[in-house]
N, C-alpha and C positions, 0 to 999 in steps of 0.2 A: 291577576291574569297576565298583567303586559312583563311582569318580573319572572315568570314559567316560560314565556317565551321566549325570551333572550337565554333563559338557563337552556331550555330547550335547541336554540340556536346553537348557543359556544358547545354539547358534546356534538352535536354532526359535525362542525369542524374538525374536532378532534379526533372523529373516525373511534378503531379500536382502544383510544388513549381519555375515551368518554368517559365522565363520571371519576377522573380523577385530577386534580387539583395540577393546572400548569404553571411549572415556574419557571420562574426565565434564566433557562438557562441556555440559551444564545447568546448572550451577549448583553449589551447594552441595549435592547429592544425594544420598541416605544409599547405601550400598554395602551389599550382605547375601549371601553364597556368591558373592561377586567378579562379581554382576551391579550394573550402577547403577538406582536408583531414581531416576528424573528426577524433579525436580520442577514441570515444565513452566513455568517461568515467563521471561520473557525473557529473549534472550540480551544479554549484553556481545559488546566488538568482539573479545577471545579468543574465546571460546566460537563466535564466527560464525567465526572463519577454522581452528577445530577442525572444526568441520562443514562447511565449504566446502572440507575436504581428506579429507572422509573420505565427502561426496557429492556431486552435480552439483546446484546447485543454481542459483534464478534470481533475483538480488536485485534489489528496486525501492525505489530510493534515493527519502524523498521528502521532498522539505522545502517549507519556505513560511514565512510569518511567522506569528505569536503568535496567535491563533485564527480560521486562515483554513479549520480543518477538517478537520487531518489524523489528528488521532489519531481523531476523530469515522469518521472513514471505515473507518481499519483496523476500526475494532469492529466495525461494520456490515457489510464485507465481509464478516467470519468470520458476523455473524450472518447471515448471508444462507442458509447454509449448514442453520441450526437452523429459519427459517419457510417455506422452498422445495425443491421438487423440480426436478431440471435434469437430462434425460438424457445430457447432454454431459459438464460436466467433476462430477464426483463428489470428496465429500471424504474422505478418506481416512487421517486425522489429523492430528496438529502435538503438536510437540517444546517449544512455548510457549502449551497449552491453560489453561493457569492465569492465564499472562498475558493471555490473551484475554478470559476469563471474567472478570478483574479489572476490564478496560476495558468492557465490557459491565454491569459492577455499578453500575457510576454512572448509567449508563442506566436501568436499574432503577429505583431508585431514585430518579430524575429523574423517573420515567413520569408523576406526577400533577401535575407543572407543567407550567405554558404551554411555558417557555424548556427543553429539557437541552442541556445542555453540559458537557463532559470537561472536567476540571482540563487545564493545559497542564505539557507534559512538563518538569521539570526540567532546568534547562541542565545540572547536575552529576552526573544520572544515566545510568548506565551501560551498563544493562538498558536496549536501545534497537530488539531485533530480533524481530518475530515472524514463524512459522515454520506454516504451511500444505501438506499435503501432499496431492495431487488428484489422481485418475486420471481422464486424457481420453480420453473414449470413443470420438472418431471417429478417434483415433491410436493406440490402445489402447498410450498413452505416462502414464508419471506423472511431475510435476513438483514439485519440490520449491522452491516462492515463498517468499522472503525479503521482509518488507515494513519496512521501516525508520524511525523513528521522531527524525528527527534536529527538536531543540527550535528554538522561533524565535527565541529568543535568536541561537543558532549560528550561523541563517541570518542573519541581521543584521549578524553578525560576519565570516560569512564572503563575503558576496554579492560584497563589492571587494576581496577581501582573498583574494591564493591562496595566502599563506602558512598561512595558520590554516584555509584552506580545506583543503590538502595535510595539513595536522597533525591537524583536529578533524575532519572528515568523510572517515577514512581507507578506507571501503567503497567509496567511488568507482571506485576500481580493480575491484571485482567486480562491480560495476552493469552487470544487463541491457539496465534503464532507468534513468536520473532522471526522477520527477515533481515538477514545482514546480506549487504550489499559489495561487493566488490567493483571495481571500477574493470570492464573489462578489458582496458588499454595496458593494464597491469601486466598480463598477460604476456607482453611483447619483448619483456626485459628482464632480464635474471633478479635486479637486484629488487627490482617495485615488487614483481608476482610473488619471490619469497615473500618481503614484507607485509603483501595482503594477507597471503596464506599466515602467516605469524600474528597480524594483528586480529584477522577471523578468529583462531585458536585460545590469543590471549578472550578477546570476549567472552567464548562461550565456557574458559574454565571461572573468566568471574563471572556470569549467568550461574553456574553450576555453585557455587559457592555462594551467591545471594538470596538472601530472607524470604526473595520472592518466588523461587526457582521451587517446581514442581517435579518431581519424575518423570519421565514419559513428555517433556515440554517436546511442541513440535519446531521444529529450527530448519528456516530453509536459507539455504548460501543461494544465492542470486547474482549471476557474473551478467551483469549490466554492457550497455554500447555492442553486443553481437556482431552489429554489421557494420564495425570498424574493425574486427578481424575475422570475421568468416572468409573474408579474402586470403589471407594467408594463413588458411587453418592445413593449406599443403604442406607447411615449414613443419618438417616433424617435429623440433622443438616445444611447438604451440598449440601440435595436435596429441604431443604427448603431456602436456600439463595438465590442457581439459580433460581428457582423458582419463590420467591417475589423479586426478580434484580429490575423488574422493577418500581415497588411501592417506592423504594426510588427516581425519578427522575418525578415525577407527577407534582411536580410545574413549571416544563421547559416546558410541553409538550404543551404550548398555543404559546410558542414562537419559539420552534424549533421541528423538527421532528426525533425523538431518539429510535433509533431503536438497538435491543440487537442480539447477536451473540457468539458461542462458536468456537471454531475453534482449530483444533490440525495443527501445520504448518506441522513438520517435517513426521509424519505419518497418512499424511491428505487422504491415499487412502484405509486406514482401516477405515470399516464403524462398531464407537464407540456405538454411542446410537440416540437416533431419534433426540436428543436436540442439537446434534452439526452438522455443517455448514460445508460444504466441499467449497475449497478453489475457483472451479471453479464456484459453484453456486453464492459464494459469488462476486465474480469478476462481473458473469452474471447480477446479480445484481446492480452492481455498473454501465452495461456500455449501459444494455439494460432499456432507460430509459421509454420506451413507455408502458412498465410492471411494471415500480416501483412503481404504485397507483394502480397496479387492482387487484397485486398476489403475495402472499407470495413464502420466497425464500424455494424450494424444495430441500431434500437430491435425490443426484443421485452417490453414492458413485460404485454404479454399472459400471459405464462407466468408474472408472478410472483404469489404468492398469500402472503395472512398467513394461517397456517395454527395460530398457538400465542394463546391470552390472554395471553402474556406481552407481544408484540407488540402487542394492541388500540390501545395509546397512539398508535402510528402513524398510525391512521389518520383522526386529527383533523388 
């Protein structure tokens, strides 16, 4: 009887994941009466295809070069979640809350400088996935978002290269999406914006050319930092580059679906100009897929509120 009740205990823990055998794939996780104690901190590329076989999950593959902003964003998505209320999609936990809260600690900590900015990820680390789980309301569906942390190092390595592209960025294969990332200070200067634009392009002909690469793969270009040049989005120059973005990427668009975005991470709840994408619509976007063919992504910078002192720093 007392051995039915502890089986009985560890599936209510487990919720919808009852009745089937947990492994630990968290991490190094202590085990106590044959349940795991996660330690939530990110996943490696095992531990993601443990969990990608043991739930449906949606990964957003995202790379870019050396601080063009990505890891800055995962933070801030998850934070998004701690200074805002949203009736739509609700958070509803993650499997990699420690890892979150680690990327979020520098932020902190950063708050009383002019500049914050995250360390850049380690080309040789391993812990590269974190893991969001949300339930959407107008679907009354939950999603389980993978967001992926591959270094710029990699990207560099792999942008022409789809040998080391098929070796070192092997999540490819389970990508919902790919986001490439553009720095958007690139922008400012003839010779950098070409080379984004060039490096973007190299990528996605070797995506196209890789083992992993699907038809119809969705690809969105994401021009990062917003509100370091929405000020000078008067200089025709700078309004004429965002502008024609997308006329440089025409010959992909038979085989992939490439979709462009501005987005300011850290001061994502000032509403900059019409042209840029707030972090939640962006997200809405990614999870509500029953909208992704009928309706472009709307600003609603109205709804968002800093709502913790932790946050204040933002709003300078």
């Amino acid at each position: 009887m007392e051995n039915e009740i502890k089986e009985d205990i560890g599936k209510d823990i487990f919720e919808e994941d009852a009745g089937i055998e947990e492994q630990n794939y968290y991490g190094e996780g202590q085990v106590k009466e044959g349940i795991v104690l996660p330690l939530g901190l990110a996943l490696n590329d095992t531990e993601l295809y443990q969990l990608s076989a043991k739930k449906k999950i949606n990964l957003i593959c995202i790379m870019g070069p050396a601080g063009s902003g990505k890891t800055t964003f995962m933070a801030m998505l998850y934070s998004m979640f701690l200074r805002q209320s949203n009736n739509n999609i609700l958070f509803s936990g993650s499997d990699t809350i420690a890892g979150f809260e680690e990327l979020l600690n520098y932020i902190r900590v950063s708050s009383g400088k002019t500049n914050v900015e995250l360390p850049r990820t380690p080309k040789d680390r391993k812990e590269r996935y974190y893991h969001l789980k949300l339930y959407i309301n107008s679907t009354k569906k939950k999603s389980n978002i993978i967001l992926s942390d591959i270094p710029g190092e990699t990207f560099n390595a792999c942008k022409a290269n789809k040998d080391r592209l098929d070796s070192e960025v092997r999540c490819l294969a389970l990508a919902k999406r790919i986001v490439i990332f553009i720095d958007g200070k690139a922008v400012l200067k003839n010779s950098e914006w070409n080379a984004a634009i060039m490096d973007t392009r190299q990528l996605i002909m070797t995506i196209r050319s890789s083992e992993q690469f699907r038809a119809g793969t969705n690809i969105d270009v994401v021009i990062s930092k917003n509100d370091e040049i929405v000020g000078i989005n008067s200089n025709e120059k700078v309004k004429r580059r965002l502008m024609q973005i997308e006329n440089n990427f025409q010959q992909y668009y038979k085989d992939c679906k490439i979709r462009f975005f501005r987005i300011q991470a850290l001061n994502d709840y000032q509403h900059l100009d019409e042209g840029s994408t707030s972090l939640l619509d962006l997200l809405t976007f990614w999870v509500d897929e029953s909208s992704n063919e009928q309706k472009e992504v709307k600003n609603q910078y109205g709804e968002l509120q800093v709502i913790s002192q932790f946050n204040r720093f933002m709003e300078r």
